[in-house]
Phi, psi and omega in degrees: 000140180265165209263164158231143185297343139312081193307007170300299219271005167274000179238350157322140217255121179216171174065228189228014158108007186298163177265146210149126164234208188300120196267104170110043170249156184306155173225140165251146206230113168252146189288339188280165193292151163068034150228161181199134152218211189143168198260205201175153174241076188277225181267348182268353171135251192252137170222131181288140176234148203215136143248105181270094173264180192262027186302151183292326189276021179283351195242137180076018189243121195270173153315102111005105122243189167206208193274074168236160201279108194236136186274155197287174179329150172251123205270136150310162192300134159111359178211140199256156159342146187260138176226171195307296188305017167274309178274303172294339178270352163240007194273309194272337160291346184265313186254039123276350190270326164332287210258004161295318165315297185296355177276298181299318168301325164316332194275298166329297200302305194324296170335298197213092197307314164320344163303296198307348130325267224284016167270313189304292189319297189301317161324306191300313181264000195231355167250355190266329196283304217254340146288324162312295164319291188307336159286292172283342158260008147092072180205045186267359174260343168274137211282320207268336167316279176335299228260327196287282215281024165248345169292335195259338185290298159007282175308315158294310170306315160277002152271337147299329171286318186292325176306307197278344195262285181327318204215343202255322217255164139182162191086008171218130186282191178290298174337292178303304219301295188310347195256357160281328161333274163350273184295347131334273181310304175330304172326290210281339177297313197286339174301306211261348193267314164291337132345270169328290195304305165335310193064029155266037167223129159247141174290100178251184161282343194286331189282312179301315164304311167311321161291331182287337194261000144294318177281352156295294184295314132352292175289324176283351168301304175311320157299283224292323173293315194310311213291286172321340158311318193280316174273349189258346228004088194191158186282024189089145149314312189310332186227053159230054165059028199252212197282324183297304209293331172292306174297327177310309202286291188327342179247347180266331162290355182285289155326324170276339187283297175317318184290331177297342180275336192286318206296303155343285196318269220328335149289333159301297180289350187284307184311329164277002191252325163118035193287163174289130190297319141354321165312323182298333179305317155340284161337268176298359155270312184337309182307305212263342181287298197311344195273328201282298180299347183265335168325293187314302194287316164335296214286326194295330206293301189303325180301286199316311193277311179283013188329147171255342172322000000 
């Protein structure tokens, strides 16, 4: 199974902890003698296992994969396979809890603007927090996690939203600015969702390597810009709305749109491998952190055009 960049869907948890992956998905395999590698399903979910052996023909030789036949999730008693109507009833309970929030923090910030900071900070950190636990403490199928970081990111998407329509814009009211926001992102998922289905984009591993190491290098810009910010006191090149920074926004929405295809395979395959439904809570946070981010860089991209500068 191939990994995705998203780190939500490399930790999900399915069966009972038994060993077992996906039946009939490529394993990867090299060809020279005494190596062999390939996935495995432990208590933390799908894990790479690799034996490296010392044949003289390991150098200059690639990765290979094909077909082989592996057994599927092993289920605990009482519980079934995860199906698309699993991942859309929860996909869709996680960004209602999103956008109740992010409504009421809008209201707030309205109220009382100074709310609006420290509603972002707390949004920002207390959903950063809480993907984190779910990654690294392998708990991205639990609901309350899952429901916890749509809340909070909530809180932030609406006080962010509030920033950029209020104080970021002008020659536009708040109202337009965010629904074209909206509807940007809407576009591009369902743009990425028929893609996917078409196949006219294929999830290869050379596609995957290639995007995480665009979303790497993305992040290290970014820190490096914010860091520089910090002694200049001035928000960066990357964001100050000028001609770099309108491409900085374009390639990270790009970047973000290209994530909606692994985050796709990788639901795809978990449902065919016969992962436990419960796995769908997993999911649907994967979706709403990538939907969350592509929201921002819309919004941040429309502000650049609607400058009050």
């Amino acid at each position: 199974m191939r990994e995705s960049s998203n780190p939500i869907f490399r930790n999900l948890k399915g069966g009972n902890g038994q060993a077992g992956a996906p039946q009939g998905y490529p394993q990867a395999t090299f060809p020279q003698q005494g190596q062999q590698a390939g996935y495995s399903h432990g208590p933390g979910g799908f894990e790479r296992t690799a034996n490296f052996g010392m044949g003289a023909a390991a150098a200059g030789q690639g990765m290979q994969f094909q077909q082989q036949p592996q057994a599927p999730y092993q289920q605990d008693a009482g519980t079934r396979p995860m199906t698309i109507d699993d991942v859309v009833t929860k996909t869709a309970s996680t960004l209602g809890v999103l956008i109740l929030f992010a409504i009421g923090s809008y209201f707030l910030a309205s109220s009382n603007p100074g709310l609006a900071a420290p509603l972002a900070i707390v949004g920002a950190i207390g959903g950063l927090v809480l993907v984190l636990i779910a990654s690294f403490g392998r708990k991205s199928d639990n609901p309350a996690i899952v429901l916890s970081y749509a809340g909070f990111e909530g809180l932030f998407v609406g006080a962010i939203s509030f920033v950029f329509a209020n104080f970021m814009v002008s020659g536009v009211s708040a109202g337009a600015l965010i629904s074209q926001a909206v509807l940007g992102t809407i576009g591009v998922f369902i743009g990425m969702l028929v893609v996917y289905k078409t196949g006219a984009i294929r999830v290869t591993p050379r596609f995957t390597r290639m995007l995480v190491g665009a979303m790497i290098g993305v992040l290290v810009l970014a820190i490096g810009n914010m860091v520089i910010g910090m002694f200049t006191g001035s928000v960066g090149v990357l964001r100050d709305g000028g001609p770099i920074a309108i491409i900085f926004s374009l390639v990270c929405i790009a970047i973000a749109a290209f994530s909606f295809l692994l985050d796709f395979d990788q639901a795809d395959q978990l449902i065919r491998a016969g992962a436990p439904s419960k796995a769908a809570w997993g999911v649907a946070l994967g979706l709403t952190v990538t939907l969350v981010w592509l929201y921002v860089e819309i919004l941040r991209l429309l502000s650049y055009f609607y400058s009050s500068d």
